[in-house]
N, C-alpha and C positions, 0 to 999 in steps of 0.2 A: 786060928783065924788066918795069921801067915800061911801056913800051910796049905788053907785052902785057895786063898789068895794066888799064892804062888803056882796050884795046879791049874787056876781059873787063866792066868795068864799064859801058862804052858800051853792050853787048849785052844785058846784065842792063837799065838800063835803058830801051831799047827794046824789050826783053820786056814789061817790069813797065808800059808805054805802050801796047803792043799789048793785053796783059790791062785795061787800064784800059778801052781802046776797047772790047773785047770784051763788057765791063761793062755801059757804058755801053748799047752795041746790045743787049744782053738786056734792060735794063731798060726800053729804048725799047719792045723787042718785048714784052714782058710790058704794060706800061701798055696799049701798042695792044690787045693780046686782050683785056683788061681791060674797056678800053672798050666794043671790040667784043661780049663778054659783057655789057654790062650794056645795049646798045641793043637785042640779040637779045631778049633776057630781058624788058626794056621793052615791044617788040613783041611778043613772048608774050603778056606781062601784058594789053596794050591788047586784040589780039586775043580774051582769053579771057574781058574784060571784055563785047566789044561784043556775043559768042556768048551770053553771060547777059542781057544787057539785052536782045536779040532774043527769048531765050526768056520771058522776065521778062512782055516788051508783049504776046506771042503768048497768057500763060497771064493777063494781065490782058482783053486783047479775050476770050478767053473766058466770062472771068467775067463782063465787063460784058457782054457777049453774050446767055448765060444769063438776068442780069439784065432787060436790054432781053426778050426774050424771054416772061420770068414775066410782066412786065409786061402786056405785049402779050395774052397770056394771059388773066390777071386782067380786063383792059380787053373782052376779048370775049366773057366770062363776065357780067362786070355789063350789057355791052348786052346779052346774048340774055337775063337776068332783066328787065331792063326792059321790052324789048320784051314779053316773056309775061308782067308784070304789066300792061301797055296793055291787049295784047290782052282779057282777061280782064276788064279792067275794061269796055272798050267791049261785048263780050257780056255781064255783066251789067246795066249798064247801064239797056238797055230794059227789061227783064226786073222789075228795082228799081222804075224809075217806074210801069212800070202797076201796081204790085203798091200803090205808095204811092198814085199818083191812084184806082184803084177804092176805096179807103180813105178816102179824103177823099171822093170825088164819091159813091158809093153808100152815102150815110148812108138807116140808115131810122127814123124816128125812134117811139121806143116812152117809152112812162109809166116808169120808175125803179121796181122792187118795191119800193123801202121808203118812196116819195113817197104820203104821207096828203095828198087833200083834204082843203082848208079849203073848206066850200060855205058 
């Protein structure tokens, strides 16, 4: 009866060492997914990041784009005024001086109506 006793408990505890192992190996395997979940998830993350910062520089070149653009714009708006305030100027121009020199040079010179001689 000891004897069997005693094998009874052997067995039990080589159960209750198996179960321990068995433990043990799920917790192993659990930590492992674990991990593995959270470098998946990480690369997710990184990924979903790099997708936004691509679309981010895509919608900023745009806009500086635009910007550059107006600019550009603006800049060939003020030279074509420029240029047609030149031109303009240089056609009037001639037109002004003789208009001033016959004014100066063809003086004709007359008595003042309200100039009394002193004789």
């Amino acid at each position: 009866m000891m004897a069997s006793q005693s094998q009874g408990i052997q067995q039990l505890l080589q159960a209750e060492k198996r179960a321990k192992d068995k433990l043990e190996e799920a917790k192993k395997r659990k930590n492992k997914r674990l991990r593995q979940a959270k470098e998946e998830a990480m690369a997710e993350v990184d990924q979903y990041r790099m997708q936004k910062e691509k679309e981010f520089r895509e919608k900023q070149s745009l806009v500086l784009g635009s910007q550059s653009n107006l600019l550009g714009e603006i800049d060939a708006q003020t030279t074509g005024k420029i240029q047609k305030l030149t031109s303009n100027y240089n056609e009037s121009l001639e037109s002004v001086m003789k208009k001033l020199l016959s004014m100066v040079c063809d003086l004709k010179p007359e008595i003042h109506k309200n100039y009394t001689g002193t004789d």
